[in-house]
C-alpha positions, 0 to 999 in steps of 0.5 A: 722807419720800419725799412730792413733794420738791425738796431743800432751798434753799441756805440763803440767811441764814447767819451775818453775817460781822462787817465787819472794820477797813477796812485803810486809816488814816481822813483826819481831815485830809481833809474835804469838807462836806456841800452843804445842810442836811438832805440827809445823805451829800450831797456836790456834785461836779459844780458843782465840778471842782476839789473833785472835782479835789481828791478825786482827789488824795487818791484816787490817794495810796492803795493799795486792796484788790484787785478781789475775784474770784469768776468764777475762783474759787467764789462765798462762801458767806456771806451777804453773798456780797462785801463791797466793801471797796475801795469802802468805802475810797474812801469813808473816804480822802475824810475823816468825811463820807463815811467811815460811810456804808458803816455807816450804809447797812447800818443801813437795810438791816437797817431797811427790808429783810426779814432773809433778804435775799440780799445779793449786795454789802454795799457799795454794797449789792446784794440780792435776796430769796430765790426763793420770795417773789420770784414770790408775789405780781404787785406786790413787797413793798417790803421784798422789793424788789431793790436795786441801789445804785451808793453809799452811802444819803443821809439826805435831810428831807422838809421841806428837800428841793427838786428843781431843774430846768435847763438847756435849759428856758425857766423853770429851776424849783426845786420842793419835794416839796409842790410836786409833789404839789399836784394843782392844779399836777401831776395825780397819776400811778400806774402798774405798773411793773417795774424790773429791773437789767441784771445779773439772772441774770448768774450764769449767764454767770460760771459759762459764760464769765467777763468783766469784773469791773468796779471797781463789781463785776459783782455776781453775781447770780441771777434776783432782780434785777427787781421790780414795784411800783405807783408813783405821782408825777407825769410828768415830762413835767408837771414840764418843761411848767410849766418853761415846756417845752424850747428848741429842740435838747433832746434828752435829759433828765439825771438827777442822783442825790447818791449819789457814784460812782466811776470810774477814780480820779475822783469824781462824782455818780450821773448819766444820761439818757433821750431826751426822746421816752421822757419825752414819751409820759409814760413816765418819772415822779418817784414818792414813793411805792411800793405806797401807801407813802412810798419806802423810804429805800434806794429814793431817799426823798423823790423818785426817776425810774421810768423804764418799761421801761428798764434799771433804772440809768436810774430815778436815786433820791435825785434832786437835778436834771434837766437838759435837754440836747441830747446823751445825758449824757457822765456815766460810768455813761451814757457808759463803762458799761451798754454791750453788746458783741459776743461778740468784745470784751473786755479786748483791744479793748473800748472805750467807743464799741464799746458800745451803750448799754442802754436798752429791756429785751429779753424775758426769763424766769426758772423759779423754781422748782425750782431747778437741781440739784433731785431731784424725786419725782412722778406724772408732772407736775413744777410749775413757776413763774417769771416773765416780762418785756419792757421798751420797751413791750411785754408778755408774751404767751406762756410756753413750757416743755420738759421736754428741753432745748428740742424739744418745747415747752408754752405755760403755760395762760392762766390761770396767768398773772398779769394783763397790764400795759403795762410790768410782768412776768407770773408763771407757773405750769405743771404739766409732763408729765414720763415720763422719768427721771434728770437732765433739762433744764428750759427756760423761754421767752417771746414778747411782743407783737411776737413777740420771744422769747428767744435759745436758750443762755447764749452767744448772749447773752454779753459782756463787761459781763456785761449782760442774761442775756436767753437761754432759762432752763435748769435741770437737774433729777434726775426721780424718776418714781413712776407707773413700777412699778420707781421706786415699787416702789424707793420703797416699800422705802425708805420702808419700811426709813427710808432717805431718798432724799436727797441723790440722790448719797449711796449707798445703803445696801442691796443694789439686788436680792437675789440670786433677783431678780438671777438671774431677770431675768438668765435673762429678759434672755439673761445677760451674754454672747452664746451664740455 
């Protein structure tokens, strides 16, 4: 009853919620065919602006469901923590074959990820696994893997898939998926790489100073939104080399995704770049495969762009294009989102161009475990673990921890650190000196190679979006120290009596000294008052 215990996790898989009727009359009327045989879920809007024209139209005769609020008001406690109706919505006013795909992907969810999931947004589906497997092995499980989908799931045929490449190349190609993985035309290319959304542990920012809630849903998430895998394609830079290589004035590389977006009332395609420099140095590659396996369909089966060391919302799944461009895509998830802003902007000033855009991934770090509000019972050492991560080429080096709020600070041993990649995390764990008592500050940290290391709170790193919670990590904890006599003496009796020290706030149920102990230790401490 009383051995080294944390409380419980919350309990991340409660109950699923039954998805109720979409409150909106599905257009039978309306119908927008699918672009080619055997690419499910596929709809075409860029090549055709009066379609996309024509999806707006109809878009803008409806009235959806409000934008759901949760900064404001307590995070659900259900599991999905939000639903996206409203985004189910758009998807059934564009007529039937867009209308299941909200039911359809939660179909692949429950398929291809594991049941205990936490599913941050059912729809486009967001979810991250639960915080003790997240940090139990340096390469994810696929089936634990985070994801973070900007629509539905298309169901795309192997054997019917083919990828084209264009514009500012000299030889515009369209090549099959047996295409990129003949090796006497592409030689393969594996990596390890982390992945990790712009979003991770945006919970932290909500909780302090609330900001946009955005029309996709700044989903809240925890410190589960990154994972590692051992990818393995061919670089693009070989792909655009048997194109004949790039005109004069390329500059960047465009990638279109057929999963449909939405933004501000119009209709696209999924679409970003990546400067052609990052693709040069053989740093952004066309994987098919995920730690040995073919990709997952959630994970953009047949053919994806990993993008290492960026942002995650550069590595584009279900890919159906690449385009070389002059310029950085004028796309919207490329030109009006994944923006950061000063501390000063918001829904007052912010505009597009006030933003930069996010594409190296700064360093960063997350403790795993305990978890914040934690009580834990020791001997004079708590155990914690975490992960640790820097993007734009660089590694970690260090992990630091304090035990009061970030003075007094200790490196985790080498020898805890998981191995060392070029562009993948390192997982951590230390067993931290703690002597004092009662609620205390657990602080997390990490330098990486360029001696980059982690803004100090929460609001050095705040803005509008939401983006990138890359500050120092803080927990609080409740210290039960049992190497002081008076803890293990308190201990003792309550073991002894039954009595269960859990949860920390509930009182207890007996006196907290008898009425001898009372008098002899007031006698010895002068009593209540002063003699004169």
């Amino acid at each position: 009853m009383l051995d080294d215990k944390i409380d419980a996790l919350q309990n991340h898989q409660p109950e699923l919620p039954k998805r109720p009727e979409l409150p909106i009359r599905k257009s039978h009327h309306v119908y927008f065919a699918e672009e080619q045989k055997g690419w499910h879920g596929y709809i075409e809007w860029e090549r055709y602006p009066d379609k996309a024209k024509r999806a707006a139209e109809i878009l803008s005769k409806h009235k959806f469901a409000d934008f759901p609020e949760f900064q404001l008001k307590p995070l659900p406690g259900t599991n999905p923590r939000i639903e996206g109706v409203r985004w189910k919505q758009y998807h059934a006013a564009l007529g039937s074959t867009l209308e299941n795909m909200p039911r359809e992907s939660w179909d692949i969810v429950k398929e291809e990820k594991a049941e205990d999931m936490i599913h941050v947004l059912d729809f486009p589906y967001n979810g991250e696994p639960p915080r003790d497997r997240l940090v139990g092995t340096t390469l994810t499980n696929n089936e634990d893997h985070f994801v973070r989908n900007h629509g539905g799931i298309p169901i795309i045929n192997e054997d019917e898939y083919c990828l084209e490449i264009g514009g500012m190349v000299n030889n515009p190609t369209r090549l099959t998926l047996k295409d990129l993985k003949n090796e006497s035309l592409f030689p393969r290319q594996t990596a390890v790489v982390t992945i990790q959304c712009s979003g991770t542990r945006r919970i932290e920012q909500i909780q302090e100073y609330p900001g946009d809630g955005d029309e996709l849903i700044n989903a809240p998430w925890g410190e589960g939104a990154i994972g590692t895998a051992r990818w393995t394609g061919v670089s693009l830079k070989k792909v655009l080399k048997h194109c004949g290589g790039l005109q004069e004035g390329a500059g960047h590389i465009e990638f279109m995704g057929v999963d449909t977006y939405f933004k501000k009332g119009k209709v696209y395609n999924y679409v970003v770049s990546v400067p052609w420099r990052k693709v040069r140095i053989h740093e952004v590659m066309l994987a098919w495969e995920m730690n040995g396996k073919p990709l997952p369909k959630i994970h953009g089966y047949p053919l994806r762009a990993v993008v290492f060391g960026y942002i995650g919302a550069r590595s584009v799944k279900w890919l159906a294009r690449i385009t070389a461009i002059p310029h950085p895509s004028t796309a919207p998830v490329q030109k009006k989102e994944y923006l950061y802003y000063t501390s000063q902007a918001g829904k007052h000033n912010a505009s597009y161009s006030s933003g930069f855009s996010i594409q190296d991934m700064p360093v960063s770090s997350a403790i795993i475990s305990p978890i914040d509000k934690a009580v834990i019972i020791h001997d004079g050492t708590i155990k914690m673990r975490g992960w640790a991560y820097s993007g734009g080429g660089h590694w970690p080096e260090r992990v630091e921890v304090s035990g009061d709020g970030g003075s007094v600070w200790y490196e985790t041993p080498y020898e805890k650190l998981s191995q060392k990649y070029f562009h993948a995390w390192r997982l951590w764990e230390i067993d931290l000196p703690v002597d004092a008592e009662g609620w205390i500050e657990l602080v997390a940290r990490c330098w990486d190679n360029a001696l980059n290391t982690q803004p100090t709170y929460v609001r050095s790193t705040w803005n509008w979006d939401l983006h990138v919670t890359s500050s120092c990590h803080r927990i609080k904890v409740f210290s039960v120290n049992r190497s002081k006599p008076a803890t293990a003496k308190r201990l003792k009796r309550l073991e002894q009596e039954g009595i269960d020290f859990h949860p920390v706030t509930k009182p207890l149920e007996i006196d907290l000294e008898s009425d001898e102990e009372y008098e002899t230790e007031m006698q010895r401490r002068g009593g209540r008052d002063p003699e004169e």
